[in-house]
N, C-alpha and C positions, 0 to 999 in steps of 0.2 A: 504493500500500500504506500502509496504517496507520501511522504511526509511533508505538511505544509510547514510553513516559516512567519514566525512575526515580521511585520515590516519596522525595523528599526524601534522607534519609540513609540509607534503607534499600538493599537489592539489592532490591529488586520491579519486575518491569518490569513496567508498568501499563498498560491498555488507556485511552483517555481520559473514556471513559465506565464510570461505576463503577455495575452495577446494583443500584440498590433490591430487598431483598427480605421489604421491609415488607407486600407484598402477598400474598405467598406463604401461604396455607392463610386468607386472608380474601377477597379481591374475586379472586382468581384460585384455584380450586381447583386437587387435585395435577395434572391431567391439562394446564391451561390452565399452567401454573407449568412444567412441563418445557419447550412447546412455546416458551416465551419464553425457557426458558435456552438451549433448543436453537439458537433464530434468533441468539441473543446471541452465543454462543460462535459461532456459524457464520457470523458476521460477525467475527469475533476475538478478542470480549471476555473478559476472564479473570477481573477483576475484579467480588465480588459483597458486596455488605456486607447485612447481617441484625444481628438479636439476639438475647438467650434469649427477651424480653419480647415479642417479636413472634409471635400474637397475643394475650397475654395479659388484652386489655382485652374479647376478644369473649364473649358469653355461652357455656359449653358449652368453653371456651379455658382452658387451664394455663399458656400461653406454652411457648414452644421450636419454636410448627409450625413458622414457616421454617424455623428451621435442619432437621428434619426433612427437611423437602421436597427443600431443598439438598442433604441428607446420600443421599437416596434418589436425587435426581438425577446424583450426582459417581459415587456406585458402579455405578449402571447402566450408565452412560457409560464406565466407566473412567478420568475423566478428572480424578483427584485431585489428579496433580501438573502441571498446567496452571492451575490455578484460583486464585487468590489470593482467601483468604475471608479476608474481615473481622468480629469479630461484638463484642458486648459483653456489658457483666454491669454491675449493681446497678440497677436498674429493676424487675426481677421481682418478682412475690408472692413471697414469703419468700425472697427470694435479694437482696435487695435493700441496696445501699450496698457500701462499697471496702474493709471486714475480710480479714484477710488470711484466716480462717477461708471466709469468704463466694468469695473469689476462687479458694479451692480447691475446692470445692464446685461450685460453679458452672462451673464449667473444663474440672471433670470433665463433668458434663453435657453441658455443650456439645461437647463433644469426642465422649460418644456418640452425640447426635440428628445432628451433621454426618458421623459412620460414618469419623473420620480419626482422628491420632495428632498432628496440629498444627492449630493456628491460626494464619495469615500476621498477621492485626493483630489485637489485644485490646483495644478500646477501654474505658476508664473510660464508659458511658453520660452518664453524670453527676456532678460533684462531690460530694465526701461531705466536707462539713465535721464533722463526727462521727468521722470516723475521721483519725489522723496522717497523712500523704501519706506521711512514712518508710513505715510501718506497708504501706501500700497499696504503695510503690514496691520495698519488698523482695520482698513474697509476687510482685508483677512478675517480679522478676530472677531468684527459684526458679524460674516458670515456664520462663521463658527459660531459664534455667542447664540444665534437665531436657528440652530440645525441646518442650517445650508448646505454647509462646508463640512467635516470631520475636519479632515486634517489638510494641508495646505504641501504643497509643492514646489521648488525652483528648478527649471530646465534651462540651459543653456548659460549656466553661470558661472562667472569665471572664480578663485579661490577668495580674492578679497571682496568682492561683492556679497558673495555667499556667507561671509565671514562677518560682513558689516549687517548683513541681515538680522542672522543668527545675534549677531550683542544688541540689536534693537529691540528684537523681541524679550529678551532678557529682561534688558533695564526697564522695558515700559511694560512688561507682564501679557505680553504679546503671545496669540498664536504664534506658533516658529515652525519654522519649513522642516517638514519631518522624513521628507524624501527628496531625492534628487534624479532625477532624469537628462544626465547627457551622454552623449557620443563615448562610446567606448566599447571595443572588441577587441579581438587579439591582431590584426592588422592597425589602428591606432591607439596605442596604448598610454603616449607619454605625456598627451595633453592633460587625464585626470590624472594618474600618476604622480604626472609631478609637483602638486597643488592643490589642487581639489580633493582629493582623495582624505587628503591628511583631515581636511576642514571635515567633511564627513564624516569620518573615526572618531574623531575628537567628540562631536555630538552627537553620535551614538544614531545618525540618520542611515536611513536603506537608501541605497540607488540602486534601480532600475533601468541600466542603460539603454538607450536605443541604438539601430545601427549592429545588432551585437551581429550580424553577418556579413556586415560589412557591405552593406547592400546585394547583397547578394554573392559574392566574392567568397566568401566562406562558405557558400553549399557545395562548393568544387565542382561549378558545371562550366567557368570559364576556366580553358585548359588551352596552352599552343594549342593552335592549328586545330582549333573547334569552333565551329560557328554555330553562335546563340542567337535566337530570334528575339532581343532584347532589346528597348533603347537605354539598355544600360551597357550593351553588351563592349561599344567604345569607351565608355570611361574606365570598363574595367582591365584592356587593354594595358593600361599604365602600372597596374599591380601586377602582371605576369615580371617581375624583373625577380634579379635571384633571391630577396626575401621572400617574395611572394610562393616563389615556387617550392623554398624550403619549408614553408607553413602547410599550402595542399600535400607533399609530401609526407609530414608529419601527421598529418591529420589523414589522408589516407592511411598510415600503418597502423594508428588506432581505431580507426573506426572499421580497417579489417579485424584484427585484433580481439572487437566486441559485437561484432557481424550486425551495426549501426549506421545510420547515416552519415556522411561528414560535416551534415549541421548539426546534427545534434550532438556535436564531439566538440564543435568550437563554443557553443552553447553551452556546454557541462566545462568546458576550459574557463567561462565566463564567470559561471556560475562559483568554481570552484576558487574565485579573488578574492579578498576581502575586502568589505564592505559592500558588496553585491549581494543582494535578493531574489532578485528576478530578472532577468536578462528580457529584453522584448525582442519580440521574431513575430512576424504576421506572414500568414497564408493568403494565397488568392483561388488555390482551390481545397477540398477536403486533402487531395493525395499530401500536396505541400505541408499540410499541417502533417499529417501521416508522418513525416519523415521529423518534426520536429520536437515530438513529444517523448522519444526514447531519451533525450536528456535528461529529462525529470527524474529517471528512475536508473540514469548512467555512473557508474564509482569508477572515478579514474584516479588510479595509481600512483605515490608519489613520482614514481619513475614513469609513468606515462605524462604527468603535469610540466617534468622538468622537461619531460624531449618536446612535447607542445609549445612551450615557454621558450625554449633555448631556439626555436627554429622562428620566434617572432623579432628573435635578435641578432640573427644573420645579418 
């Protein structure tokens, strides 16, 4: 059986894999978007993070469909208080940055297109140097204070932003950001690393990275001399250099090793960092998800960690 995981300082007990629902109402329609939460949840998972802006970049898009989708999928199901959603705010066309105006507004929204009366994590999208963190960290703790909110989130911030947060909410008896969501897989590793990470540990918050496969880069389907029907397929042209190739290598030998996929071996490599909770991976069909759920339930070996680890440092 699964073993779920506190999120850091919170009460959430967390499935180990957090799903991506950045797909949701773009490369998965609604129909294709249920059958994945359904296989998700039916394997355990509770955990699902989104945002307002998701899709708001497509043509024909306002932003909100995930959360939409999600909101259409939890009431159908029944299953509202099983789910721990995560979503954010300040990315959106006109919703966009940490006002304490914008945070209300937005909250609201979000709170109708997901068809609930709370949100488990509210993440900051992004830093708003434009707006005071006080400013932003109050309109938080209204949330909170009103059942809106549980707990509160920072995505995309750098160590001493995260750190000037973190003493505001201190000193004025602040909600405080109890999870962290950025960029981190075993392809770039040194940006949290070397900075953020520490700020993290120190206050005892969970991060749930996104990106943990590198956009794709880490399923090992971009190989020399393989052509992928992707438009990712040229950016990730750039990562075949000899790092790159000693990571699919490494990760090939374990994931033959435990007769796995190779995302769920970079995903259990994620997993197994510290101050990591939940690594995010999203599927665009059920098979996808198929392949990324043997992590959950993956034990890699100090001697498997270190040849994964040492082949990220080539």
């Amino acid at each position: 059986m699964t073993v779920m995981a506190i999120l850091g300082t919170t009460t959430l007990d967390a499935f180990p894999l957090c799903l991506g629902g950045n797909v949701f109402g773009w490369t998965a329609d609604e129909e294709t978007s249920f059958a994945i939460l359904d296989a998700y949840a039916e394997a355990g998972g509770n955990f699902i993070d989104t945002a307002d802006a998701y899709n708001g970049w497509l043509p024909g898009h306002e932003g909100g469909e995930s959360e939409e989708i999600i909101g259409k999928w939890m009431k159908a199901r029944g299953n509202r208080d099983q789910i721990i959603i995560a979503t954010k705010v300040g990315s959106l066309e006109g919703r966009t940055g940490l006002s304490a105006a914008n945070l209300q507004l937005a909250s609201e929204e979000s709170l109708n297109r997901l068809q609930t009366d709370y949100i488990d994590v509210y993440y900051s999208h992004r830093d708003d140097a434009e707006t005071p963190q006080l400013e932003t960290l109050t309109a938080y703790d209204a949330l909170v204070r009103a059942g809106k909110v549980r707990y509160i989130g920072a995505s995309n911030f750098n160590a001493e932003r995260l750190q000037e947060a973190l003493d505001l909410s201190a000193a004025n008896g602040l909600a405080a950001y109890a999870v962290l969501q950025n960029e981190y897989n075993m392809i770039k590793r040194s940006e949290y690393e070397d900075g953020v990470r520490a700020v993290v540990a120190k206050a005892g918050m969970a991060h749930a990275p996104y990106f943990g496969l590198a956009s794709g880069f880490l399923t090992g389907k971009y190989r020399p001399g393989v052509e992928v029907d992707s438009q990712r397929a040229r950016g990730m042209r750039r990562l075949l250099d000899d790092r790159g190739l000693a990571v699919l290598g490494a990760l090939d030998a374990v994931s033959a090793a435990h007769d796995v996929p190779v995302s769920a071996v970079a995903l259990a490599w994620l997993l197994a960092q510290p101050t990591i909770s939940a690594p995010i991976a999203s599927a665009r069909t059920v098979e996808q998800l198929a392949d990324l759920l043997p992590m959950v339930d993956l034990q890699l070996t100090d001697a498997e960690l270190a040849q994964l680890t040492a082949a990220t440092e080539v």
